[in-house]
C-alpha positions in Angstrom: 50.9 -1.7 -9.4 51.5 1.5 -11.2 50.1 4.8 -11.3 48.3 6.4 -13.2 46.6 10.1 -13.7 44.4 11.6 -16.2 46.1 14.7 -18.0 44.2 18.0 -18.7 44.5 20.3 -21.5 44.1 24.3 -20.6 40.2 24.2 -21.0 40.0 21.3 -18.4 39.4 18.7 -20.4 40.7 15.4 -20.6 43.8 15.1 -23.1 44.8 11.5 -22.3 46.3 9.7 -19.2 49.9 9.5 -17.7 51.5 6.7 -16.4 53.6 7.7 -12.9 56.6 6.3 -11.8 55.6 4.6 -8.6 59.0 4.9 -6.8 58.1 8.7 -6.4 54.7 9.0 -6.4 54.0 5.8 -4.0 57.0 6.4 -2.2 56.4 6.6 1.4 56.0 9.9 3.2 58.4 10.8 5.5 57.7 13.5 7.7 61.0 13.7 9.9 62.8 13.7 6.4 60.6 16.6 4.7 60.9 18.6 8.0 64.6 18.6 7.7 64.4 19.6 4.2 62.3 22.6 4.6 64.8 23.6 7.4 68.0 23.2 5.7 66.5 25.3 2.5 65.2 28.4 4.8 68.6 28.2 7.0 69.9 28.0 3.3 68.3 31.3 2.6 69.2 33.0 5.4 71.7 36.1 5.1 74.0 37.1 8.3 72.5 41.1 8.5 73.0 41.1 12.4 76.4 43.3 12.4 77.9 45.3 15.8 81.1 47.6 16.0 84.0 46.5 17.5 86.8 48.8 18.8 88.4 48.9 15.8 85.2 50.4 13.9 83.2 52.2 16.3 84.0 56.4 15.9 85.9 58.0 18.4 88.9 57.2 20.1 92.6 58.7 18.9 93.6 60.2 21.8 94.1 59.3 25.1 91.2 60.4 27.5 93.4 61.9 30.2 96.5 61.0 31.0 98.1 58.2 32.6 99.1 59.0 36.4 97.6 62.1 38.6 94.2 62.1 38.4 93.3 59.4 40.7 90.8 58.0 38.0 91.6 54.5 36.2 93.9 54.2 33.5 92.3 54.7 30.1 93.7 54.4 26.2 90.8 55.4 24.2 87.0 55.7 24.3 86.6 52.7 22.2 87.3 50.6 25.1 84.1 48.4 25.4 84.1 49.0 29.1 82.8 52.9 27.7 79.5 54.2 27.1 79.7 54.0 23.0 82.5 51.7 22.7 83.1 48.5 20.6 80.8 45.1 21.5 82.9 42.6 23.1 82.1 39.5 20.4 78.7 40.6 19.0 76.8 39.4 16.1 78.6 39.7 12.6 77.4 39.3 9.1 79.6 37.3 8.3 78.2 34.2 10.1 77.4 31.0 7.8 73.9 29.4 8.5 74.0 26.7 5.5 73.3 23.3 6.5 74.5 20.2 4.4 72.0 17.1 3.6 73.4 14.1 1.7 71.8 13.9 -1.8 70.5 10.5 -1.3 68.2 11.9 1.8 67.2 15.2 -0.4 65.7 12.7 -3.1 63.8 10.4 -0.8 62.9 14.0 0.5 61.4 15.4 -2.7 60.0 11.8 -3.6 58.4 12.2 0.4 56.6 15.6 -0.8 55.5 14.6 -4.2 53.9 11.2 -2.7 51.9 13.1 0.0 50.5 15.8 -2.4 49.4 12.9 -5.0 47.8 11.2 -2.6 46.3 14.2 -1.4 44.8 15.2 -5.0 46.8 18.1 -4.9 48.4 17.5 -8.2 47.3 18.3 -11.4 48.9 17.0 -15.2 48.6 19.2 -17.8 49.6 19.1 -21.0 52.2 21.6 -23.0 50.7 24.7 -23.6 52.3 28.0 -24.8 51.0 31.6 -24.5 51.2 33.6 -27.4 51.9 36.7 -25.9 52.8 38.3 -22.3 49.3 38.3 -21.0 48.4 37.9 -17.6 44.7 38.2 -18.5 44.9 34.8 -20.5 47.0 32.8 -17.7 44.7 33.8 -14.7 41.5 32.6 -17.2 43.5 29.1 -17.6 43.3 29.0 -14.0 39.9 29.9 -13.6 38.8 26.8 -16.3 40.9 24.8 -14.2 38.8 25.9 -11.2 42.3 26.6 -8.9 42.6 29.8 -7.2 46.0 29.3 -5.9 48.5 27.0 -7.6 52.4 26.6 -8.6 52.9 25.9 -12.2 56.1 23.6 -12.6 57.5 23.8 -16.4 60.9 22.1 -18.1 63.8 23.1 -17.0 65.1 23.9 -21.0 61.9 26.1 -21.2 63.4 28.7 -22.6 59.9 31.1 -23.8 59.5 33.6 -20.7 56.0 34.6 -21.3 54.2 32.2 -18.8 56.8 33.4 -16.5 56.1 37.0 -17.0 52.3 36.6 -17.3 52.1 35.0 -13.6 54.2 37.9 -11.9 51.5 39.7 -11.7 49.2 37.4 -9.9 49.3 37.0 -6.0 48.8 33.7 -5.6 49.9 32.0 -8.5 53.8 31.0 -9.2 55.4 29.9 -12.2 58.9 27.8 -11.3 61.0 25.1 -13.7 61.9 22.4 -12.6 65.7 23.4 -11.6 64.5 25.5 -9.2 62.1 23.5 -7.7 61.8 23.6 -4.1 59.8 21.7 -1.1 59.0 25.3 0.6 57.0 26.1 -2.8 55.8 22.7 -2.8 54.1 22.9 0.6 53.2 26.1 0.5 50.5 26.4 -2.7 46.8 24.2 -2.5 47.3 22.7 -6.2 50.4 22.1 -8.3 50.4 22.1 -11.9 52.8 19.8 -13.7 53.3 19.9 -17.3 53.8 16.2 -19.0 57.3 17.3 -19.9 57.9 18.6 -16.8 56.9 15.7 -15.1 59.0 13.3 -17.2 62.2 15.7 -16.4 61.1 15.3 -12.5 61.1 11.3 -12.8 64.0 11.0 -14.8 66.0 13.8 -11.8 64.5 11.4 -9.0 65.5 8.4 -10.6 69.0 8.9 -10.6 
């Protein structure tokens, strides 16, 4: 059996009905699956900004402290040595360390398909139809949201969207996000109470999932 949603226009009311594809949005959720995926997108995030000094960069050093025979005190070469108070870190943390993690594209889908399921069957997701702003006016998009009686929400548009003025207008707005569907994301997913997909947008999603 497939599934189907009713699709809203920008006053919140009825503009028709969608037909889903069931292999996403009846797909079955898999929790072990989407908690990878949110892990392997933050570690994919992460930057290396943990840096110490080795011997070679720490200041100091040049000379030798004293020298080598006579003074009854160890042999030393230079005050970088990281037996010294100030001295280059035997090994520390560089920023040059690599935390991506790889998941097969298969397991990504079934991922995304995992996350879209569970927020469907949560009524999380709304359909709305095209719309265009016809200016930068933040003003206009929060009153959209307002008729649509959301308060916090991620708008997901076509990826070949190429007018920036939805983008622009939702800067400004704290809990509201405008994303396409490129750079769609499970952290962004997850982390907003409604998402708003654009019939377009959703075809593009289904057709990306498919594959």
């Amino acid at each position: 059996m497939s599934e189907s949603a009713n699709v809203l226009s920008i006053n919140n009311g009825q503009a028709g009905n969608i037909n889903l594809n069931e292999q996403i949005y009846s797909y079955p959720v898999k929790e072990p699956l989407i908690k990878e995926f949110v892990l392997l997108t933050l570690a994919n995030k992460r930057l290396g900004l943990a840096s110490t000094k080795n011997r070679k960069i720490v200041s100091g050093g040049g000379i030798k402290p004293w020298k080598q025979k006579g003074t009854g005190r160890a042999r030393a070469g230079s005050n970088r040595s990281p037996l010294w108070k100030g001295g280059g870190t035997i090994f520390g943390p560089t920023n040059e360390r690599n935390y991506k993690k790889c998941m097969p594209k298969k397991a990504r889908k079934a991922a995304f398909k995992s996350v879209l399921s569970f927020l469907f069957k949560e009524g999380r997701i709304i359909f709305l139809e095209d719309f265009e702003l016809p200016k930068i006016k933040t003003k206009e998009i929060k009153a959209i949201f307002d008729n649509l009686g959301i308060n916090k929400a991620l708008l997901i548009l076509p990826s070949f969207n190429a007018d920036d003025k939805i983008y622009k207008s939702v800067k400004n707005l704290m809990n509201y996000k405008a994303t396409n569907v490129h750079l769609l994301n499970v952290i962004d997913l997850l982390k907003y109470g409604k998402i708003i997909i654009t019939v377009k947008a959703n075809e593009e999603i289904e057709r990306n999932l498919a594959l």
